[in-house]
C-alpha positions as CSV (number, residue, x, y, z in Angstrom):
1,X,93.7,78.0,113.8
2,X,91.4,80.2,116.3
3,X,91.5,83.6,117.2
4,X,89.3,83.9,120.0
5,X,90.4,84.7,123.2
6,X,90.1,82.6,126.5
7,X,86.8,85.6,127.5
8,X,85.1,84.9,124.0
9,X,85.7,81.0,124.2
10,X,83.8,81.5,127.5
11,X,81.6,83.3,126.1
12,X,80.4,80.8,123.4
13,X,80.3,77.7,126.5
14,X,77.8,79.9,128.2
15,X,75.2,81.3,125.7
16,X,72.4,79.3,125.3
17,X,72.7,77.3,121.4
18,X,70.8,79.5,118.2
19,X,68.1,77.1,117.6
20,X,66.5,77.7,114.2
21,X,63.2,76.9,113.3
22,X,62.5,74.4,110.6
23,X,61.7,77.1,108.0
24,X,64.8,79.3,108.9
25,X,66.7,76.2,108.5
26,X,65.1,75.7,105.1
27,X,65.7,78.9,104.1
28,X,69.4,79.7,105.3
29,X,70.1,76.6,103.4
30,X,68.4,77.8,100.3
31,X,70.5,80.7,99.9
32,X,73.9,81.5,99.0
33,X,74.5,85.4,99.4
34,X,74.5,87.2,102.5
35,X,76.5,90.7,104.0
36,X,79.1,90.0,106.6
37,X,79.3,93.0,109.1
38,X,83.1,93.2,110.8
39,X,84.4,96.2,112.6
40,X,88.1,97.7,113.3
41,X,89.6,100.6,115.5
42,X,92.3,102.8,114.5
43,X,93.2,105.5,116.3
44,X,90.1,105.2,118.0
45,X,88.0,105.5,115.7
46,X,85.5,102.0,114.8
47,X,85.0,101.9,111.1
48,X,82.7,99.4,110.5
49,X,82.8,97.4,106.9
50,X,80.2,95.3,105.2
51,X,80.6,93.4,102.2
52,X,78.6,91.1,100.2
53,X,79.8,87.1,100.5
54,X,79.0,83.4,99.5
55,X,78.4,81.1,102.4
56,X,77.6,77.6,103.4
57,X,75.6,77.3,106.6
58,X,76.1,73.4,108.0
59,X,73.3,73.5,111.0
60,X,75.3,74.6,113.5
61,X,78.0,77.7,111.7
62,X,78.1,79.6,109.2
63,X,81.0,80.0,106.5
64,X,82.5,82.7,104.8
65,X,85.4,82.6,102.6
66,X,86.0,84.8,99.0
67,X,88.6,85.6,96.4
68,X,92.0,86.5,98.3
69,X,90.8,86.2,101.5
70,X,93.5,86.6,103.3
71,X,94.2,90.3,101.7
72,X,90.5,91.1,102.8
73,X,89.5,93.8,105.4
74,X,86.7,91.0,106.9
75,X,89.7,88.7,107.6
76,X,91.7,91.5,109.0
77,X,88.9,92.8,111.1
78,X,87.8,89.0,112.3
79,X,91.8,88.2,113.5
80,X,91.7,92.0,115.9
81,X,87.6,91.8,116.6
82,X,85.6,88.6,116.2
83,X,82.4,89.9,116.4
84,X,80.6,89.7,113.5
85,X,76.7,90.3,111.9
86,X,75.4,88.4,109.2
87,X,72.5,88.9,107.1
88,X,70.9,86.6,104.9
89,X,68.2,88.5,102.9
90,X,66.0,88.3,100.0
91,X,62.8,89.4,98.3
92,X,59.9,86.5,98.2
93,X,58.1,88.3,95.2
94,X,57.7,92.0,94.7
95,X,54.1,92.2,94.2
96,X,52.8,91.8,96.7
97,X,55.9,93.3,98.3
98,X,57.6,90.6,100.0
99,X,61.3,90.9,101.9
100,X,62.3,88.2,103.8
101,X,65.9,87.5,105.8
102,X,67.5,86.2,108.9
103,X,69.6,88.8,110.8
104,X,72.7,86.7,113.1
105,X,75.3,88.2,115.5
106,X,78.1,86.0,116.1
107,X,82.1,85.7,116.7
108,X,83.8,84.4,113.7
109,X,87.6,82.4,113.8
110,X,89.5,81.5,111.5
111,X,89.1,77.7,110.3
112,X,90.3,75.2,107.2
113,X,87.2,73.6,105.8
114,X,87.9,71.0,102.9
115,X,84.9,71.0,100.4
116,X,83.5,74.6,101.0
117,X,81.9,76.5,98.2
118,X,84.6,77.7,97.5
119,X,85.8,74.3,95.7
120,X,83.4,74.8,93.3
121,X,84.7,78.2,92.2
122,X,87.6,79.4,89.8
123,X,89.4,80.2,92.9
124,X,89.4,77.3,95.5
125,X,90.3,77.8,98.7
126,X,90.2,76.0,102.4
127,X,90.4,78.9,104.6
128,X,86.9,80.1,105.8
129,X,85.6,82.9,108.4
130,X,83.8,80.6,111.1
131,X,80.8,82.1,112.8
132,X,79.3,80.9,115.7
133,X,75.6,82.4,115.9
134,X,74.6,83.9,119.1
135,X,71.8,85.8,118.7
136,X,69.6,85.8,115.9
137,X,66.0,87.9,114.3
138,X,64.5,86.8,111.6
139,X,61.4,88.5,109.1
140,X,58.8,87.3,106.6
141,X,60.0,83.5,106.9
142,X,57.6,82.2,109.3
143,X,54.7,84.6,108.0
144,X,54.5,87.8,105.5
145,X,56.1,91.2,106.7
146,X,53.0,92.7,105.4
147,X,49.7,91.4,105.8
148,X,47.1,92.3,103.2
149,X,44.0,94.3,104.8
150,X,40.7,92.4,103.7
151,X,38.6,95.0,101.9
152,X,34.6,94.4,102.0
């Protein structure tokens, strides 16, 4: 089941493919927490929502899925707005100070996955957010955030 429209489905056909490096690849895999950014409108007003989430990234998408998703805002928000922001983050030692993280904008669907995380959870399920990353920024992955200064 997809809830893009036939605009955002042309969209994805003409924006050039995310390509991440080797090390961003290595890393996205390596994790499994990240913060899913969605967005609503009522009454004119946006009220964006961000909420921690489990994911699986396959190469090419990322998945996000959670306890009663169905009842969440995130799934609510994707079905009226499928733009979406992802963060994948982490600290690669505090001393020296060390943050590291990819940041992803994307447009999420709705999808059935068989043998998602979620299968491995108390509370299985096969229906995932789909995002499709369009634009990407990444930090302290393919060198420090901070570089030491040498002192003589």
């Amino acid at each position: 089941m997809s809830y893009l429209t036939h605009q955002e489905k042309g969209l994805l056909k003409i924006m050039p493919d995310v390509l991440f490096s080797q090390k961003e690849t290595e890393y996205l895999t390596s994790q499994r927490l990240a913060r899913i950014a969605t967005a609503s409108s009522k009454q004119g007003i946006i009220q964006p929502d961000v909420v921690p989430v489990g994911f699986d990234f396959d190469g090419e998408y990322f998945y996000v899925s959670g306890m009663n998703l169905l009842k969440s805002t995130k799934y609510k928000n994707v079905q009226k707005n499928p733009g979406v922001a992802l963060v994948v983050d982490d600290l690669k030692s505090v001393n020296p100070w060390e943050p590291r993280g990819i940041r992803i904008y994307g447009i999420a669907d709705i999808v059935t996955r068989q043998d998602g995380y979620m299968q491995q959870t108390d509370h299985p399920s096969v229906t995932y957010i789909r995002i499709k990353p369009l634009k990407k920024w990444s930090w302290g992955i393919d060198a420090p955030v901070f570089q030491r200064s040498k002192t003589a």
